[in-house]
N, C-alpha and C positions, 0 to 999 in steps of 0.2 A: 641350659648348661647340663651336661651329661658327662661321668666320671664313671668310674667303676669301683665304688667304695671297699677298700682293703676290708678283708675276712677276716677274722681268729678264732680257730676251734677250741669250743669249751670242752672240760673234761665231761660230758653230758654227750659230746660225740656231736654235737650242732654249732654250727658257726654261727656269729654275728658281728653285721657290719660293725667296723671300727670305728666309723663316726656318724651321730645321730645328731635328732634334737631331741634336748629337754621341751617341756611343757612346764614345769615349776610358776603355780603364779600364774598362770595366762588365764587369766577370766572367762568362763565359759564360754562367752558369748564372742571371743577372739579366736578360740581354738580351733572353729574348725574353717577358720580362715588361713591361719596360721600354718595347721598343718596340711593344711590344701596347698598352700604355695609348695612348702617344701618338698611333698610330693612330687608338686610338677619340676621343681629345678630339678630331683633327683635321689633325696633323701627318700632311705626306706628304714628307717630303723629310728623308731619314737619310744622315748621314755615317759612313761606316765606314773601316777602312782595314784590309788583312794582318794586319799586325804587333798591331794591338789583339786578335787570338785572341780575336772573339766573332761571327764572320762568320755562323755555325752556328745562330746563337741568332736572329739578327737575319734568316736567311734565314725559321725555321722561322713566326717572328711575320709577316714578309709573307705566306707560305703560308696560316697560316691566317687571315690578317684577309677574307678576300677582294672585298679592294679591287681593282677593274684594272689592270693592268699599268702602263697608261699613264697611270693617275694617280698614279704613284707616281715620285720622283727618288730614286736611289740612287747614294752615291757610295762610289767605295771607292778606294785607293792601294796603287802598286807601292811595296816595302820596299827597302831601299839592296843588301842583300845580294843581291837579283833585280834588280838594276840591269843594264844592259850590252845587246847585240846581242841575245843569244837568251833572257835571262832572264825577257820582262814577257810574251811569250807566256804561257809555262807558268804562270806567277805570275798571271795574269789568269784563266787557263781553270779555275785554282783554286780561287781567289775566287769566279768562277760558281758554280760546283757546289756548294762552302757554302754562297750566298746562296740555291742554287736558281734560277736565273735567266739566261734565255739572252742576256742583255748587262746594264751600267751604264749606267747615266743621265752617268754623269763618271768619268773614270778619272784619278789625278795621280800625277804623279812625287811622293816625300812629302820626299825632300831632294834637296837639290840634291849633296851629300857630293860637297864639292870636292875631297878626298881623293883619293878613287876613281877621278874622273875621267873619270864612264860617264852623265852624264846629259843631252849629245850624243846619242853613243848611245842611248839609252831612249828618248828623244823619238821619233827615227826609228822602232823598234820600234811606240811607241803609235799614231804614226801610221798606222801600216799595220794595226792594232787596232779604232783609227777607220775605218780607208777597210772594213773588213772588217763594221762596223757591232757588232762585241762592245763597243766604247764609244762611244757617242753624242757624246759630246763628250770631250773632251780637255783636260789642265791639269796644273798645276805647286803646289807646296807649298812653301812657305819659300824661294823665289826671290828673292836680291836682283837689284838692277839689273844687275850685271855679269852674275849667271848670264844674266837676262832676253835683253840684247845678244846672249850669247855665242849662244843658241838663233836669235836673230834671224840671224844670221850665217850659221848652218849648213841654217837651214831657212825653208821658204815656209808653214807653217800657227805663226799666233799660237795659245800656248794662251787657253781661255777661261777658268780665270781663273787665279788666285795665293792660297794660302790660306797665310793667314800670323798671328802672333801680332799682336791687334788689339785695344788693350782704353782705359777712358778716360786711364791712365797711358804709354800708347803706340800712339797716334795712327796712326803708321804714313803723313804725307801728303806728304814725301818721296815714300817709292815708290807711292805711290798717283797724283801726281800724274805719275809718269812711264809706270806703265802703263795709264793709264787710257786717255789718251786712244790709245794702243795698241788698244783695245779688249777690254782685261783686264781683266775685273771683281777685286774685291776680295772677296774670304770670311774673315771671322775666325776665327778658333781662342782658345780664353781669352780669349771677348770681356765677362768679368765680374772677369776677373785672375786666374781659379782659387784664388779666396781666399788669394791670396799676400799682399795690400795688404786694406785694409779700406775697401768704399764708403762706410763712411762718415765717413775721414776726408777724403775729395776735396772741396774747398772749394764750396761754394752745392748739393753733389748734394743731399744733403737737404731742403732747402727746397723743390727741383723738387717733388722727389715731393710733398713737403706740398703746394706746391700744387695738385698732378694728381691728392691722395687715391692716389697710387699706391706699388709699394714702391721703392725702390732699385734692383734689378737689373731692375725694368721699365723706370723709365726708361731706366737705360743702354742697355737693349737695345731702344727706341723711338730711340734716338741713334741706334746701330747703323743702323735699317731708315732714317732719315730720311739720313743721309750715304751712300745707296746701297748701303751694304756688305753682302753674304749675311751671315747669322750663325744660329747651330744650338749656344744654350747646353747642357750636359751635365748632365743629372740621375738620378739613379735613384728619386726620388719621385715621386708621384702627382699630389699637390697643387703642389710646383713644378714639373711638370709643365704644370698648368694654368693656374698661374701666368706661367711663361714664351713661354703664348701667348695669354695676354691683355694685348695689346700692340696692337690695334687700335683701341681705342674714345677713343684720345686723341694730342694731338698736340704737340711742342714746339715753341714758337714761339721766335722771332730772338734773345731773348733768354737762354733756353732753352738753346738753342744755342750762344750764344758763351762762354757758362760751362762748358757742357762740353769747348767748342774749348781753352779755357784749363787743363785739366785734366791735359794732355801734359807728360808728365816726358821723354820718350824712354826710358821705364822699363820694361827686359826683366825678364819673371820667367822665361822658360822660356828654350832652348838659343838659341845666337843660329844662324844659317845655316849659317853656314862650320864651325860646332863639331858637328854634326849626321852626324858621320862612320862611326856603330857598322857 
């Protein structure tokens, strides 16, 4: 299966495809199974992060798909414990060296861990990461408005984007609508709910699909690409694999749409920001 995965330019002046896979959770020893298939159906744009300990698996599947470098978006994230002034060095040059790769596509802070109190500092760090060209571009995870402010504050480069929990029970258009026009793109994380909630108790989803012939977590994630947002569902199978990126050949319309708009509980299933402290 071959698509031509939609772009959107970050304020960093580089584009990234619109729909990726997660890796979250995929056992070392899965990953570079994992992201080898997806490769081959088509996907070029993997989200990784430290702390998910499968950097290794997911480097070795790039190694050997041998796709080019520069078609390929790679993201990965500094962990809170590598947080601070001298931390996201080391912690990055790290991550290289498992992934095999002499920079990222996107590099993000993955909490903000108000706790700590160090992701001022980290920002500065990445920047200088950035200007150094080990990360192409630059961003943030789980950033509410206040953290967003507080970086405005302290520094002159916006990240490119904010990845955050994004799913049809939580909408997320509060801060969407405050960093956007920022020029913060939006990336979800559990943007199908991580099977916390069941799609198919969300009011009119079923129907969509019936009538797009399509399943459930396609539409949601045609929602997804139609509302701008980057989104990289998480699988370790084959088939939904390929399922999750046949997401092209159709489209929601107005109505489509406002049913889904309607589907917003403000409904967290995973950690909220400020609790993100480990």
């Amino acid at each position: 299966m071959t698509h031509t995965t939609p772009e959107l330019t970050m304020n960093s002046g580089h584009t990234i495809p619109q729909l990726g896979l997660g890796v979250f959770r995929v056992p070392q020893d899965d990953a570079q199974r994992v992201v080898a298939d997806a490769l081959e159906i088509g996907y070029r744009h993997i989200d990784n992060a430290a702390v998910y300990q499968n950097e290794e698996g997911v480097g070795r599947a790039l190694a050997e798909s041998g796709i080019p470098r520069e078609e390929l978006f790679i993201t990965t994230k500094l962990w809170n414990t590598d947080q601070g002034t001298d931390g996201p060095r080391p912690a990055l040059e790290e991550s290289l060296r498992k992934l095999g790769l002499d920079y990222v596509d996107l590099y993000l802070i993955h909490w903000p861990a108000p706790q700590r109190n160090l992701y001022v500092e980290s920002w500065r760090a990445l920047e200088q990461l950035h200007g150094e060209g080990l990360a192409r571009s630059i961003g943030v995870s789980n950033f509410e408005p206040e953290h967003l402010d507080r970086l405005a504050e302290h520094s002159s480069v916006i990240p490119a984007v904010n990845q955050v929990e994004l799913h049809p029970a939580l909408q997320q258009r509060e801060l969407r609508g405050l960093q956007e026009p920022r020029g913060i793109l939006t990336e979800a994380w559990g943007p199908l709910g991580q099977g916390k909630y069941s799609l198919e108790d969300m009011p009119g989803l079923a129907d969509i699909a019936a009538k797009h012939s399509k399943t459930l977590a396609q539409v949601v994630l045609r929602w997804h690409l139609q509302e701008g947002v980057i989104v990289f569902p998480k699988t370790t199978r084959r088939e939904r694999l390929v399922e999750n990126f046949d997401v092209f050949s159709f489209e929601l319309d107005a109505d489509d749409m406002a049913t889904m708009k309607a589907m917003d509980q403000g409904m967290r299933v995973g950690t909220h920001p400020n609790e993100g402290n480990w």
